[in-house]
Backbone atoms as SQL, in Angstrom:
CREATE TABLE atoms (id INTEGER PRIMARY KEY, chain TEXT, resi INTEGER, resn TEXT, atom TEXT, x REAL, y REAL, z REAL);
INSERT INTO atoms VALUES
  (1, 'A', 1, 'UNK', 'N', 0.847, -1.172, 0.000),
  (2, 'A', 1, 'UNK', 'CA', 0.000, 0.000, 0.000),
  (3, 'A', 1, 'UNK', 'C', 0.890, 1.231, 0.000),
  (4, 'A', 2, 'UNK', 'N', 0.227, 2.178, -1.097),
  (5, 'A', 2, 'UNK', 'CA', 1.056, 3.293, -0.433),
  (6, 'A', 2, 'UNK', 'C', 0.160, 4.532, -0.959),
  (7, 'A', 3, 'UNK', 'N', 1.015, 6.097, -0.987),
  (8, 'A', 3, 'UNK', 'CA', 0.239, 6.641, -1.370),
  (9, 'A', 3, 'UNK', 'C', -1.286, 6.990, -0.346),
  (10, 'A', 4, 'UNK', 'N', -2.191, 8.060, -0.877),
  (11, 'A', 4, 'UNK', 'CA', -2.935, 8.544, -0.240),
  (12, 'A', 4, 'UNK', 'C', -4.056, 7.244, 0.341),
  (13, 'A', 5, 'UNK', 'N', -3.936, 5.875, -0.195),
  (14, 'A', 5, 'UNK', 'CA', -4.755, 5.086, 0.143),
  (15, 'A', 5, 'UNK', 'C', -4.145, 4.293, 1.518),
  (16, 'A', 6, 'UNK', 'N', -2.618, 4.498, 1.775),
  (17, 'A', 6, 'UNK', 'CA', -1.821, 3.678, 2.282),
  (18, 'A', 6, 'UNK', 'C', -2.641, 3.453, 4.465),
  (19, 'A', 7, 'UNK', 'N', -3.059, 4.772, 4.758),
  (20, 'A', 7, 'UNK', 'CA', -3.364, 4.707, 6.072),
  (21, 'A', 7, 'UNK', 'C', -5.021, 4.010, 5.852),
  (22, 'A', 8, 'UNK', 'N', -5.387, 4.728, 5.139),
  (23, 'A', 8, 'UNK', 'CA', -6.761, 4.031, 5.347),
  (24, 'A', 8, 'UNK', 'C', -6.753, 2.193, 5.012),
  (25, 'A', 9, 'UNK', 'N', -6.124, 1.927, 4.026),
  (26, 'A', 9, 'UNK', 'CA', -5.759, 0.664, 3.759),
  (27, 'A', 9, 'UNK', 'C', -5.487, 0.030, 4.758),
  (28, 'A', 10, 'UNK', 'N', -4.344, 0.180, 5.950),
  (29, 'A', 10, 'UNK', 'CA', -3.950, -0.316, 6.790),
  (30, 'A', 10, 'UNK', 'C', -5.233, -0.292, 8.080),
  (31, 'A', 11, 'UNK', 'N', -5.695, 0.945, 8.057),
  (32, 'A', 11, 'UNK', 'CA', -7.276, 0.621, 9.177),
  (33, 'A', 11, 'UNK', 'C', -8.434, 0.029, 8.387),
  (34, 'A', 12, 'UNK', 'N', -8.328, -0.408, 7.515),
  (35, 'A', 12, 'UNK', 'CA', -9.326, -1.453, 7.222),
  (36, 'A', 12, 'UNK', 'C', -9.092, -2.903, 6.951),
  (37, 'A', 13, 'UNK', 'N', -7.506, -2.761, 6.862),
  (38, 'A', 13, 'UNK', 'CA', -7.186, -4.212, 6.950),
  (39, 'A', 13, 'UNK', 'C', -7.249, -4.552, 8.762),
  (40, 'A', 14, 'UNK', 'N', -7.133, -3.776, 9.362),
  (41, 'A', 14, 'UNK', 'CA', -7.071, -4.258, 10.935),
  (42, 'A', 14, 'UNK', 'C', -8.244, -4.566, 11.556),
  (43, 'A', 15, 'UNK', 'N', -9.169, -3.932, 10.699),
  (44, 'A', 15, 'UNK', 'CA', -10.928, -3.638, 10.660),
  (45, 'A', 15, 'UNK', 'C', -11.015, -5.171, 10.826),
  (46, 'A', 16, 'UNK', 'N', -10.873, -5.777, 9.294),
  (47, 'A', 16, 'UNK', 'CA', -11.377, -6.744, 8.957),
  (48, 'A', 16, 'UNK', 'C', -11.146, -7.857, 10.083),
  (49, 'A', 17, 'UNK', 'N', -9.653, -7.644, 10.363),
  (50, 'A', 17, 'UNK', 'CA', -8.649, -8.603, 10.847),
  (51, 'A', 17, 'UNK', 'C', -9.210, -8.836, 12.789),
  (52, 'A', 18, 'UNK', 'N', -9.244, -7.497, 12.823),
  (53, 'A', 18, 'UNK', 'CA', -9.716, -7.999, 14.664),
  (54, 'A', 18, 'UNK', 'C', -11.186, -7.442, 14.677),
  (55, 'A', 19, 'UNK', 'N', -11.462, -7.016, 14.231),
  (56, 'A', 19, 'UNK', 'CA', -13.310, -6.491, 14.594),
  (57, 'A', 19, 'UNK', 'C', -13.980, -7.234, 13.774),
  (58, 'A', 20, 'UNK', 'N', -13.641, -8.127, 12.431),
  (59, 'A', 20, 'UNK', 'CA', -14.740, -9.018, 11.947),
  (60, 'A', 20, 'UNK', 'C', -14.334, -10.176, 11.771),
  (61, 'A', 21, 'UNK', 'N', -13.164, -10.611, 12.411),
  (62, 'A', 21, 'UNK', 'CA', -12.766, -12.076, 12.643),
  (63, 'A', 21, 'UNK', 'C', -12.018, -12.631, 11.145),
  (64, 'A', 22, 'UNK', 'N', -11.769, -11.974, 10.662),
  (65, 'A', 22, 'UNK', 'CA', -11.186, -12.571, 9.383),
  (66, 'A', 22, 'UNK', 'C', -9.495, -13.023, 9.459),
  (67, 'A', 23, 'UNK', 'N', -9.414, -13.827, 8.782),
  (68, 'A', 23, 'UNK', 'CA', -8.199, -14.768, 8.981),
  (69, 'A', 23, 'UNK', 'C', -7.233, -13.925, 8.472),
  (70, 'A', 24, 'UNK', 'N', -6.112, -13.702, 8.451),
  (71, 'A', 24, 'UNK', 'CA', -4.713, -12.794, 7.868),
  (72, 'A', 24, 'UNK', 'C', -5.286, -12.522, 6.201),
  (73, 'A', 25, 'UNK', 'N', -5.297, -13.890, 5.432),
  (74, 'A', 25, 'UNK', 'CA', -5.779, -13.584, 4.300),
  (75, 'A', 25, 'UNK', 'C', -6.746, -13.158, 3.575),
  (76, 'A', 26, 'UNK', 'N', -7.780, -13.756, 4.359),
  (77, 'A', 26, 'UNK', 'CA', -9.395, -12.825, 4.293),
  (78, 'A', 26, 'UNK', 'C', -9.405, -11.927, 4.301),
  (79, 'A', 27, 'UNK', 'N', -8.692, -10.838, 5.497),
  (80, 'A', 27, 'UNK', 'CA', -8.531, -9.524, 5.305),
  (81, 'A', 27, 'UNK', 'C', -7.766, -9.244, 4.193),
  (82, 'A', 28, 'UNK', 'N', -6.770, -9.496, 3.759),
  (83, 'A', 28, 'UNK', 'CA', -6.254, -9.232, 2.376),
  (84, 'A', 28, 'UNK', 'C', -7.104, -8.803, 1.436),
  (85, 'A', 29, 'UNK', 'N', -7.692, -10.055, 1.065),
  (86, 'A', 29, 'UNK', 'CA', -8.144, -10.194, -0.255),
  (87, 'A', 29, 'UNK', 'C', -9.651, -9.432, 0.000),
  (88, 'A', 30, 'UNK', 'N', -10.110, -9.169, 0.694),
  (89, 'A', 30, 'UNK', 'CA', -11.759, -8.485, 0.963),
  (90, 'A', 30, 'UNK', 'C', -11.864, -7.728, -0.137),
  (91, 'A', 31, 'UNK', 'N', -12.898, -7.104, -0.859),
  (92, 'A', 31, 'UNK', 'CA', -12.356, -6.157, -2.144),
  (93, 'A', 31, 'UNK', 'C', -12.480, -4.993, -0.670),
  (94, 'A', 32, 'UNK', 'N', -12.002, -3.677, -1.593),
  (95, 'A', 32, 'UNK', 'CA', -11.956, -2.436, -1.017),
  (96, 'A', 32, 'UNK', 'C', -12.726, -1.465, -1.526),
  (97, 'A', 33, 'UNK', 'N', -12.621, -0.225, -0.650),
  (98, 'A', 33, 'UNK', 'CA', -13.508, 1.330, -1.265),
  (99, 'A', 33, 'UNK', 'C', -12.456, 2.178, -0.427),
  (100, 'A', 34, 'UNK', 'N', -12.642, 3.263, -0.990),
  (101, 'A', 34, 'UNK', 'CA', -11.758, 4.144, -0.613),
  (102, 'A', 34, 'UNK', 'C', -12.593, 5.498, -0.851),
  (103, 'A', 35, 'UNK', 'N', -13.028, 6.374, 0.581),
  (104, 'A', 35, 'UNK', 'CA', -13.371, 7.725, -0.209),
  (105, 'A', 35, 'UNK', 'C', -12.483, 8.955, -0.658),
  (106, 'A', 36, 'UNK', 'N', -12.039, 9.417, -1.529),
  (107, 'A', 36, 'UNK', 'CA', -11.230, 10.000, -2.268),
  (108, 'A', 36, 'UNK', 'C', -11.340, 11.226, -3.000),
  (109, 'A', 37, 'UNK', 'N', -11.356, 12.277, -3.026),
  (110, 'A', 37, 'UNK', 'CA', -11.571, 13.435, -3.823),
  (111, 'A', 37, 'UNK', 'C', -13.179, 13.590, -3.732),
  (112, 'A', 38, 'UNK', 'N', -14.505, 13.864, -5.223),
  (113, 'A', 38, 'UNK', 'CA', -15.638, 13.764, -4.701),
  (114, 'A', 38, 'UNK', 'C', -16.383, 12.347, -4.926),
  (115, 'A', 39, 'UNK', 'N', -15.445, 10.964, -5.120),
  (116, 'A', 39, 'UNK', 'CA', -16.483, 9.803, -4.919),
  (117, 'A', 39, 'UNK', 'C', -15.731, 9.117, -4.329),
  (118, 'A', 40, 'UNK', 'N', -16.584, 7.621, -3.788),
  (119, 'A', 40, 'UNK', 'CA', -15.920, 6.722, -2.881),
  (120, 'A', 40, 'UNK', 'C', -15.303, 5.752, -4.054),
  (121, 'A', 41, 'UNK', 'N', -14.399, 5.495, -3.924),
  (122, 'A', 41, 'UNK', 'CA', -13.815, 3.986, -5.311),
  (123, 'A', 41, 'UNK', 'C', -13.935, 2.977, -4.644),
  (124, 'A', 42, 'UNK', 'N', -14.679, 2.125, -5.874),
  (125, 'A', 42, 'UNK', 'CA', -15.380, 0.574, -5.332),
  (126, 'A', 42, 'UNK', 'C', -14.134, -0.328, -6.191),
  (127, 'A', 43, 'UNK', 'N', -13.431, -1.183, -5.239),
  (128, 'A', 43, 'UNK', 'CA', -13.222, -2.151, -6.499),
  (129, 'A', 43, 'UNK', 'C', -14.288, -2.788, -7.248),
  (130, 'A', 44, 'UNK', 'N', -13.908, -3.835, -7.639),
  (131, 'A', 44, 'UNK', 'CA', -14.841, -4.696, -8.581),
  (132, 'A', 44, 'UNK', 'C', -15.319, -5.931, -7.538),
  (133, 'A', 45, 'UNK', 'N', -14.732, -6.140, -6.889),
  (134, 'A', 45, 'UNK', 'CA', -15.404, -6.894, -5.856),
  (135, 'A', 45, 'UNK', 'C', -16.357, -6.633, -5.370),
  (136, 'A', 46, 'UNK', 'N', -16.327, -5.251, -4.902),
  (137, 'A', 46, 'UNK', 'CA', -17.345, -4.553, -3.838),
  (138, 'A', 46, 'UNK', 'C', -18.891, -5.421, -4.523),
  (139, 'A', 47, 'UNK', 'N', -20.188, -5.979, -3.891),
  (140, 'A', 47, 'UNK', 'CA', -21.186, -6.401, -4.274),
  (141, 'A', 47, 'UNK', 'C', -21.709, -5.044, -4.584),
  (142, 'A', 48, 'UNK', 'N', -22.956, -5.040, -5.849),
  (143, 'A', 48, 'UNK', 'CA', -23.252, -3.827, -6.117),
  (144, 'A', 48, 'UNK', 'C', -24.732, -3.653, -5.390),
  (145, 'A', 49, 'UNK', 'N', -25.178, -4.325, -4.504),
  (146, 'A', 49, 'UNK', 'CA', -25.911, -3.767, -3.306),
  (147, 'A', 49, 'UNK', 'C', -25.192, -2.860, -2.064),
  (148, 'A', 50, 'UNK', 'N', -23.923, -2.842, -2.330),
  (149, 'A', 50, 'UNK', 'CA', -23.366, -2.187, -1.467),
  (150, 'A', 50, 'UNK', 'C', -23.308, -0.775, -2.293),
  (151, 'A', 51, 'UNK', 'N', -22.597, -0.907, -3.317),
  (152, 'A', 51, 'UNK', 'CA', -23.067, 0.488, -4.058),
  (153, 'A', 51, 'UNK', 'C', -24.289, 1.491, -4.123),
  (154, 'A', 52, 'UNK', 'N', -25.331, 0.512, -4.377),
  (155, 'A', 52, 'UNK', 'CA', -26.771, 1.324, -4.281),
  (156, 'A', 52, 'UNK', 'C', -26.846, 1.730, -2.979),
  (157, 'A', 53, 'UNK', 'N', -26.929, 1.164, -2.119),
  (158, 'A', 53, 'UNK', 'CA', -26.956, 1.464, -0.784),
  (159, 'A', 53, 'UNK', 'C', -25.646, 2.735, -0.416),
  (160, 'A', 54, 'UNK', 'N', -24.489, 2.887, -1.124),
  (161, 'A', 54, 'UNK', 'CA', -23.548, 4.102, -0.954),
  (162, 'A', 54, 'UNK', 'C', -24.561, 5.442, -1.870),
  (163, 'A', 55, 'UNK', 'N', -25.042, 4.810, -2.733),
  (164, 'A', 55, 'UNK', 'CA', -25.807, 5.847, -4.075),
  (165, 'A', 55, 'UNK', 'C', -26.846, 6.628, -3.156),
  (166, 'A', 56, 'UNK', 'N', -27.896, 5.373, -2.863),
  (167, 'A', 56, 'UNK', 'CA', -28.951, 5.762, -2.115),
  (168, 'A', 56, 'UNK', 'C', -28.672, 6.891, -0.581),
  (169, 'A', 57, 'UNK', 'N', -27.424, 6.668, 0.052),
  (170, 'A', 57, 'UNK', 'CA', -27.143, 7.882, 0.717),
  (171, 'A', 57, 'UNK', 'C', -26.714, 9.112, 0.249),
  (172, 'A', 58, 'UNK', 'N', -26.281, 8.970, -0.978),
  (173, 'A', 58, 'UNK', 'CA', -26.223, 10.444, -1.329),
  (174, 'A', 58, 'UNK', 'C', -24.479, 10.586, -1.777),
  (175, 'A', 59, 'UNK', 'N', -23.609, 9.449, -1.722),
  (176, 'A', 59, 'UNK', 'CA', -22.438, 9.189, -1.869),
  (177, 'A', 59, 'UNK', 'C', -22.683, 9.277, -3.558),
  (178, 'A', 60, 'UNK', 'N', -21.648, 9.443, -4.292),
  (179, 'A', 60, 'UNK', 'CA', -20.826, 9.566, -5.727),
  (180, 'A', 60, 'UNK', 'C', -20.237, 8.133, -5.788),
  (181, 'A', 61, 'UNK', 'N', -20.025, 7.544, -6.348),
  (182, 'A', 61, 'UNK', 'CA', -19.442, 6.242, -6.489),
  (183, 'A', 61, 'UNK', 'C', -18.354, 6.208, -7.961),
  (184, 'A', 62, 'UNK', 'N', -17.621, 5.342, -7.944),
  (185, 'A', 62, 'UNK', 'CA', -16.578, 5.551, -9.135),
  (186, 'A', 62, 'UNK', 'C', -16.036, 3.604, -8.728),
  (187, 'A', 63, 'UNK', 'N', -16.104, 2.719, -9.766),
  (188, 'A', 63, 'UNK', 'CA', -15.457, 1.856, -10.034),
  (189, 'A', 63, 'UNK', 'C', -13.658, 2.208, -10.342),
  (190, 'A', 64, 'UNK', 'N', -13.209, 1.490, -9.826),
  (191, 'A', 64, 'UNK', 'CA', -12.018, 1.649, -9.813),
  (192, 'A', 64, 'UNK', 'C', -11.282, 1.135, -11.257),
  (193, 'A', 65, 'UNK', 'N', -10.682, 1.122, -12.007),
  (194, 'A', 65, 'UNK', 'CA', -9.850, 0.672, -13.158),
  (195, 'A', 65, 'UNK', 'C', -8.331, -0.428, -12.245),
  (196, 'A', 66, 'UNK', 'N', -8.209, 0.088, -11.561),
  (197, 'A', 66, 'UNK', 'CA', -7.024, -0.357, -10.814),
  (198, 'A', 66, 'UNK', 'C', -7.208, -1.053, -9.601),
  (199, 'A', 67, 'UNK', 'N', -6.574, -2.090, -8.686),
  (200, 'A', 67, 'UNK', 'CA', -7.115, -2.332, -7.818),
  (201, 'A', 67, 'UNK', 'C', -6.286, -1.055, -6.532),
  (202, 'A', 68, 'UNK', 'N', -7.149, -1.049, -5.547),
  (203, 'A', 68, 'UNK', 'CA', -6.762, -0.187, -4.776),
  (204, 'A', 68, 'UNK', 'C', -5.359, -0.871, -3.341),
  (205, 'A', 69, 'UNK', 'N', -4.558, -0.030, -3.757),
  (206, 'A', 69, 'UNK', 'CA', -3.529, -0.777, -2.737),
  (207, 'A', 69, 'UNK', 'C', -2.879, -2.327, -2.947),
  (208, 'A', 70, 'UNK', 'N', -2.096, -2.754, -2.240),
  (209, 'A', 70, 'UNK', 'CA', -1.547, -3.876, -2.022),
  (210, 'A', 70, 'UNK', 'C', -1.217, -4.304, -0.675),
  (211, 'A', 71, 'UNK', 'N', -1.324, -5.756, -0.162),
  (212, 'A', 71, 'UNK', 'CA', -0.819, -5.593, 1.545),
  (213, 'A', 71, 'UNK', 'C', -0.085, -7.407, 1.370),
  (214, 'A', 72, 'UNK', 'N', 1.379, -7.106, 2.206),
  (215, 'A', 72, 'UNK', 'CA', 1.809, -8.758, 2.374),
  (216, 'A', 72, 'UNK', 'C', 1.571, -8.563, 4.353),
  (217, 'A', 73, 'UNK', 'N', 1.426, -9.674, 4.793),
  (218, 'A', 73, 'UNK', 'CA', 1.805, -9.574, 6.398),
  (219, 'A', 73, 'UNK', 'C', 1.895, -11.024, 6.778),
  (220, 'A', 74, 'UNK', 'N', 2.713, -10.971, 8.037),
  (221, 'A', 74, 'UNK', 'CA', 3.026, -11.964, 8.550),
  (222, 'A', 74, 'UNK', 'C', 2.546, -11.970, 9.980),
  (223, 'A', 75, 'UNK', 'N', 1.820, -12.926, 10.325),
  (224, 'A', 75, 'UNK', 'CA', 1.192, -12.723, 11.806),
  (225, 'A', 75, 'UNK', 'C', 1.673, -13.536, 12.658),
  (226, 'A', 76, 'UNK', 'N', 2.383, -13.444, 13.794),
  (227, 'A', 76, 'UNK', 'CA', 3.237, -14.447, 14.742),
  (228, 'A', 76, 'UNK', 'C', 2.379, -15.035, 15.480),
  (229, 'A', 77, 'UNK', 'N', 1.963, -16.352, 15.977),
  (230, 'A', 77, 'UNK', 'CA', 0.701, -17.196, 16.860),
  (231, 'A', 77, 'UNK', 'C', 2.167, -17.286, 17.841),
  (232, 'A', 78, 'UNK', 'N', 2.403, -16.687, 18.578),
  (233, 'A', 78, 'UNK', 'CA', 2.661, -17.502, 19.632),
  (234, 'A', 78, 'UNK', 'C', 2.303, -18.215, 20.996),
  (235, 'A', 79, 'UNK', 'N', 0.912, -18.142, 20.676),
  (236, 'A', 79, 'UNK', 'CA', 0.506, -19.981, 21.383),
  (237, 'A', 79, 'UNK', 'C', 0.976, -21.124, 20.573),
  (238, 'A', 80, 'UNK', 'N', 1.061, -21.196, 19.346),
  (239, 'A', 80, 'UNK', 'CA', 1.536, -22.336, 18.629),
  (240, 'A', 80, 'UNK', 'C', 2.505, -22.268, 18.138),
  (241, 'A', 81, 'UNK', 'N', 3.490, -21.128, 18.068),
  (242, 'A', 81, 'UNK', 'CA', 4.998, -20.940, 17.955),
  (243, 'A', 81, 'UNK', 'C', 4.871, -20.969, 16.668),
  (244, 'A', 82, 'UNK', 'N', 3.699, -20.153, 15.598),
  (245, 'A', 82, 'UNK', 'CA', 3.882, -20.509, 14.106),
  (246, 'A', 82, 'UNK', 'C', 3.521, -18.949, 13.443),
  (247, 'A', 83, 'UNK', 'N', 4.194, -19.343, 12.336),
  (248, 'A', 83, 'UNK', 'CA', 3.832, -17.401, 11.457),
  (249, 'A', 83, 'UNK', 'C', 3.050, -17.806, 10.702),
  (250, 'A', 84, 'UNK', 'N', 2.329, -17.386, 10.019),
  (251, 'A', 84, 'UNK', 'CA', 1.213, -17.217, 9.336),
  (252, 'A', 84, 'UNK', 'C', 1.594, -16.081, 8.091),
  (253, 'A', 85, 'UNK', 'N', 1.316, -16.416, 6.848),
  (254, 'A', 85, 'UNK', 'CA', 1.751, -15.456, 5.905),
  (255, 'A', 85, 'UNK', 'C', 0.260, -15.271, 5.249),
  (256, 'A', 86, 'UNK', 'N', 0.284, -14.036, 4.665),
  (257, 'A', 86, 'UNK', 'CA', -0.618, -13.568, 4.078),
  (258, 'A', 86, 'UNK', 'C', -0.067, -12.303, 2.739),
  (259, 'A', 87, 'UNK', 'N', -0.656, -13.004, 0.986),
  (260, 'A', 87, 'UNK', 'CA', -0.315, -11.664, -0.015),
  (261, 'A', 87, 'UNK', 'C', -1.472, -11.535, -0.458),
  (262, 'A', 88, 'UNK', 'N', -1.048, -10.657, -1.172),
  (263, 'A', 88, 'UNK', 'CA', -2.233, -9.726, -2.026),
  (264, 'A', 88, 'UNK', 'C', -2.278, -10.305, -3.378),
  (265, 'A', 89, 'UNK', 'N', -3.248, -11.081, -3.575),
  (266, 'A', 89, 'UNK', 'CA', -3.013, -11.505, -5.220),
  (267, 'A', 89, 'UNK', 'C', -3.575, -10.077, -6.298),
  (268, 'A', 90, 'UNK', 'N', -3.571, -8.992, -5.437),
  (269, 'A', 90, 'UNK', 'CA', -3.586, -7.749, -6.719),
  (270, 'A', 90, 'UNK', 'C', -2.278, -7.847, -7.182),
  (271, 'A', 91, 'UNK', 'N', -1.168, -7.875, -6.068),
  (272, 'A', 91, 'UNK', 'CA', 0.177, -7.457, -6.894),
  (273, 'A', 91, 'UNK', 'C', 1.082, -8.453, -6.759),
  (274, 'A', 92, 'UNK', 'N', 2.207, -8.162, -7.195),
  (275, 'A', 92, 'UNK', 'CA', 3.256, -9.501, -7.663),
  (276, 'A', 92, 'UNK', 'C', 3.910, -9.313, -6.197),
  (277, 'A', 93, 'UNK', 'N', 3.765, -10.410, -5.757),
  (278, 'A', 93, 'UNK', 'CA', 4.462, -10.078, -4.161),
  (279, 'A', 93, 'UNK', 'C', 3.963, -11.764, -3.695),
  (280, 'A', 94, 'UNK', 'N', 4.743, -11.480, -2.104),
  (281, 'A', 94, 'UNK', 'CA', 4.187, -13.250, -1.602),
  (282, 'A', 94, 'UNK', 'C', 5.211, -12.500, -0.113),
  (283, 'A', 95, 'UNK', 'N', 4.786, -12.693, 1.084),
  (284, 'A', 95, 'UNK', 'CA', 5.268, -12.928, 2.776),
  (285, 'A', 95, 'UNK', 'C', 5.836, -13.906, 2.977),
  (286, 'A', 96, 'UNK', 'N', 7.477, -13.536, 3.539),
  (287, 'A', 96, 'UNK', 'CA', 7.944, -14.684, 3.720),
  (288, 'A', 96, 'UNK', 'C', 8.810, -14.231, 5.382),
  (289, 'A', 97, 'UNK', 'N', 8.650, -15.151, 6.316),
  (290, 'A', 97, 'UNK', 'CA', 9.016, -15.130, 7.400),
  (291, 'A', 97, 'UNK', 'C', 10.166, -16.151, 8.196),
  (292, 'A', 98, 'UNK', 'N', 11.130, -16.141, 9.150),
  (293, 'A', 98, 'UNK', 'CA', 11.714, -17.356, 9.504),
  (294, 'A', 98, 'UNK', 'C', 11.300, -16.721, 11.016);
């Protein structure tokens, strides 16, 4: 991640990760939105009931051409003494830990 998407990216990957139970990679891969200048950018993931429902409040919406951001992470369990890797199949990348 970087760039003007880079902080919000990172609080919605933590979103996903401890407030909706999602596994290292789940949060990864979730699609994204980002609000940005005057519309919110949907990836292509985003379901488009979620859109209408951004429309229907009064939000601008914009499909993205690009995917938004990239994230690798490595999460340490130490109750089970094991790392956990997690990439972004938007970009050419892969987490690697010892």
């Amino acid at each position: 991640m970087g760039g003007q998407y880079q902080s919000a990216g990172h609080a919605d990957f933590l979103a996903r990760l401890l407030r909706d139970g999602l596994d290292l990679q789940g949060a990864i891969d979730a699609p994204r939105m980002f609000a940005h200048g005057p519309a919110v950018q949907v990836e292509n993931g985003v379901d488009d009931a979620v859109v209408r429902h951004l429309e229907a409040r009064g939000h601008k919406t914009e499909r993205t051409p690009t995917p938004l951001g990239g994230a690798q992470a490595i999460w340490i369990d130490h109750a089970r003494g094991v790392l956990i890797g997690g990439s972004d199949p938007r970009k050419d990348s892969c987490a690697l830990g010892y």
